[in-house]
N, C-alpha and C positions, 0 to 999 in steps of 0.2 A: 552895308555891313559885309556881305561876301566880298566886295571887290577890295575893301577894306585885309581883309583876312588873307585874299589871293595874292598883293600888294606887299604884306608882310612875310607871307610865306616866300615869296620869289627874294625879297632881303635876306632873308635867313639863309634861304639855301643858296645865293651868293655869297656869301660872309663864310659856309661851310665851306662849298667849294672852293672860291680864291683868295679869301683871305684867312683861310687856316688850311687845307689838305695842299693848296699850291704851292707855298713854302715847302710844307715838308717834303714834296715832290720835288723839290727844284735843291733842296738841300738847304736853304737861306738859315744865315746865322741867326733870325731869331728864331725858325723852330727848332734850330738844334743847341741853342741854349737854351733853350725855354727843356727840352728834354735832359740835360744835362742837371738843369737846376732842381726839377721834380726827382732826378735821378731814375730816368728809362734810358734804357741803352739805345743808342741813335739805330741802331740794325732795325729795330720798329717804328722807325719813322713813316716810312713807303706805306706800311699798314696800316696804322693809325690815319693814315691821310685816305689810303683806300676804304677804312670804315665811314669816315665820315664824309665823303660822297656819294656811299651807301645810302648812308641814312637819310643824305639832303635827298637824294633821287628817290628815296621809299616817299619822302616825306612829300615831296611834290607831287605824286602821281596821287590822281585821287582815289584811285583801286585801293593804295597802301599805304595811305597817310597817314593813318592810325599807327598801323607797325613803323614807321617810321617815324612816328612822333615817341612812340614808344619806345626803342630803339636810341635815337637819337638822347633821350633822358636819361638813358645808361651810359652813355658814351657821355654825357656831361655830366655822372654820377662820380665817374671815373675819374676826370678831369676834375671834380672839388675834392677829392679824395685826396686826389697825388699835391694838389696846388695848397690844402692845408697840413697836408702832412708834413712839409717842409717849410710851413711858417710862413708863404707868399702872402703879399700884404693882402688882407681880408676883402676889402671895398673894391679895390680893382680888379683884383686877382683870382680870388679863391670864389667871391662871388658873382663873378663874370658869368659862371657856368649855371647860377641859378636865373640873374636875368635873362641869358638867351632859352635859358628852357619855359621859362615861365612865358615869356613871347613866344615860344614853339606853339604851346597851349593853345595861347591867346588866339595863336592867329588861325590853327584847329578851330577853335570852336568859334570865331567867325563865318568862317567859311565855309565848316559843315552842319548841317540841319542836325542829325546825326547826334553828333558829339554836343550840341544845347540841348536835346531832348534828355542828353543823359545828366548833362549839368546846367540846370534851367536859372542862370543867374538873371537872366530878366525877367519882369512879366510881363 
């Protein structure tokens, strides 16, 4: 179950890293359409990319994984905010931000003793 968890957390926080903060780093036209569309000014690109390697790096480290899982939930809070506010199709789009949070969880409370003590879905 933990390698399970460690397995999904190293996904995640590669998908945070390169395949979302890399783009807006690098300038690529979909994160700056994708910011155009939700209507953010592109000058916050560089930032939003610097948050969410924040968060993969809180979330990885096991001292902070909490805060970073927590953390990271806001930053995808954000994200279904801007992505329904503008009508992004629902299933793909807007709900993208709740699949990987709900696997952020998932893969938390694999991994840590901790966090099933606090939410005991198994017996």
């Amino acid at each position: 179950m933990k390698i399970t968890g460690w397995v999904l957390s190293g996904l995640i926080g590669l998908f945070l890293a390169i395949a979302s903060a890399a783009p807006k780093f690098m300038g690529i036209a979909a994160a700056t359409d994708a910011m155009t569309v939700v209507g953010w000014p592109l000058k916050h690109l560089v930032l939003i990319g610097c948050i969410e390697v924040a968060c993969a790096a809180l979330f990885l480290i096991p001292r902070t994984a909490l805060l970073g899982a927590v953390l990271t939930t806001g930053l995808l809070g954000g994200a279904l905010a801007a992505n329904l506010r503008v009508d992004n199709p629902l299933f793909s789009h807007t709900l993208f931000s709740v699949y990987l949070g709900v696997a952020v969880w998932v893969a938390l409370w694999l991994r840590d003793e901790r966090i099933r003590k606090v939410f005991p879905l198994l017996s």
